[in-house]
N, C-alpha and C positions, 0 to 999 in steps of 0.2 A: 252631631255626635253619633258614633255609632253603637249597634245593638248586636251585641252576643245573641248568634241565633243556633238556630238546628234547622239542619239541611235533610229532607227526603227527596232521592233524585231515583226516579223509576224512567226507565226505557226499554223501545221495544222497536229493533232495528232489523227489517227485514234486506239482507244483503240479496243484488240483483244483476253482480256480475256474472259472466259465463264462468264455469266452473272447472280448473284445468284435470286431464285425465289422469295425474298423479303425481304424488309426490308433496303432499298435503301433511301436515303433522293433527294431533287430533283437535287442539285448538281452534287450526284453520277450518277443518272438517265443519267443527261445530258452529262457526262463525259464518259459513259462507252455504252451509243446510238451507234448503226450502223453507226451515223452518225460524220463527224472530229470534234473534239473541238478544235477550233477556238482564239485565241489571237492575240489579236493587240498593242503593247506597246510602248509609246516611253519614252523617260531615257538620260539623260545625262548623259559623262562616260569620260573617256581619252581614251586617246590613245598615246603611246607610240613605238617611234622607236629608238633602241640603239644594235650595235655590229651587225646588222642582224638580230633581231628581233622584230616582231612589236608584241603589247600588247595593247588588248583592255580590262577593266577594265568599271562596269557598276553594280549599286545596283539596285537589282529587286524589281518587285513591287507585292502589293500583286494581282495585276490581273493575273500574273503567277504563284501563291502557292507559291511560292518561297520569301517572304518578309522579308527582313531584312539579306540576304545574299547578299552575295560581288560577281561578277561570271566575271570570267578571262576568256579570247581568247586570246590566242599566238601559234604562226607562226615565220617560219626562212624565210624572204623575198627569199631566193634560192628554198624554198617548200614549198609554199602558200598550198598547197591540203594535207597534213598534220596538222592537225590546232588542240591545245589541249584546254581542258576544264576544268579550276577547277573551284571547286564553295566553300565557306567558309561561315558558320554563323551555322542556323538551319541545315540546311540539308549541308550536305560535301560530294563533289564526286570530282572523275580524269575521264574526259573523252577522246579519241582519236577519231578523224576523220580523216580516211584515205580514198581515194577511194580505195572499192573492197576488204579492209580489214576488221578483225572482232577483236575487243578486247574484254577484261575483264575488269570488274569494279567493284567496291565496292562504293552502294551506302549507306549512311548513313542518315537517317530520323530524327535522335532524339531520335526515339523511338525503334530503330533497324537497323541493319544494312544487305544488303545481297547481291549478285555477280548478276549481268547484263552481259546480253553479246552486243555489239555495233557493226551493220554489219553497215557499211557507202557504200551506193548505189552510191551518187555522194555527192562530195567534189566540188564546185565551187567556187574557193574563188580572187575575185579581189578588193582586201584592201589592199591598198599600205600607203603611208606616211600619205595622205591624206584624207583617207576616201577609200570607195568603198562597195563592195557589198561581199556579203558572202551567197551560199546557200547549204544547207547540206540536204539533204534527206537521213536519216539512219532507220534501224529495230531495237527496244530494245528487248530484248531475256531474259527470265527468266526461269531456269532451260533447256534452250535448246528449250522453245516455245516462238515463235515472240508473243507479248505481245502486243506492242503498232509499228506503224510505224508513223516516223514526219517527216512532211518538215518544214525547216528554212529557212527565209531569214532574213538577219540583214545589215540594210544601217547603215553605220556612216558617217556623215557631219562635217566640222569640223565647231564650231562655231566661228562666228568671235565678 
């Protein structure tokens, strides 16, 4: 069965491509700055425990880019630090976090699609039936250059 929760999703994305000499809107400016871009969001979502797996499920907003897409967490409660990522709507990806592993992905924009590499630094994920906390600090890698590095943290509450 699942559980009406509350979603806190905090990130802190330091973009690390080369930065072109114009023609940037302020958006971009602010996105692609020395300095991290920043999000704060909260969201209601479920959360789901069945057979060993817990599932968290949560529509983003558009303070994330991400609007109108569906974005799944699931975990085997036996390998909490393993933890997958799909996302469904506009933009479509599979991500994996692993501690100290690196995957492949194929991310899908709408407008294109193209392979990410995901090196996961630390996996700390203490989200049990309940609620808990989850924080991911990974590097995205495009064509084999670190691109962007994020930390995540994601509290879920359950609501009563």
């Amino acid at each position: 069965m699942a559980k009406r929760v509350k979603i806190y999703l905090k990130s802190s994305q330091l973009i690390k491509l080369p930065l072109p000499e114009e023609g940037l809107d302020e958006f971009e400016e602010e996105l692609l700055s020395p300095e991290p871009f920043l999000t704060e969001v909260e969201s209601e979502g479920e959360l789901e425990y069945k057979d060993g797996v817990v599932t968290i499920s949560y529509m983003e907003s558009a303070a994330t880019g991400l609007e109108n897409c569906l974005t799944t967490l699931t975990f085997y409660d036996r390998d909490p630090g393993s933890v997958s990522l799909y996302r469904a709507g506009p933009v479509k990806t599979a991500l994996m976090f692993c501690e100290g592993q690196r995957y492949i992905s194929v991310y899908d924009t709408g407008y294109g699609c193209f392979e990410v590499g995901i090196f996961t630094e630390k996996c700390d994920n203490r989200i049990g039936v309940d609620g808990g906390e989850l924080c991911i600090s990974y590097v995205v890698e495009i064509h084999g250059s670190e691109a962007e590095h994020t930390e995540l943290e994601l509290k879920v509450k359950e609501l009563l």
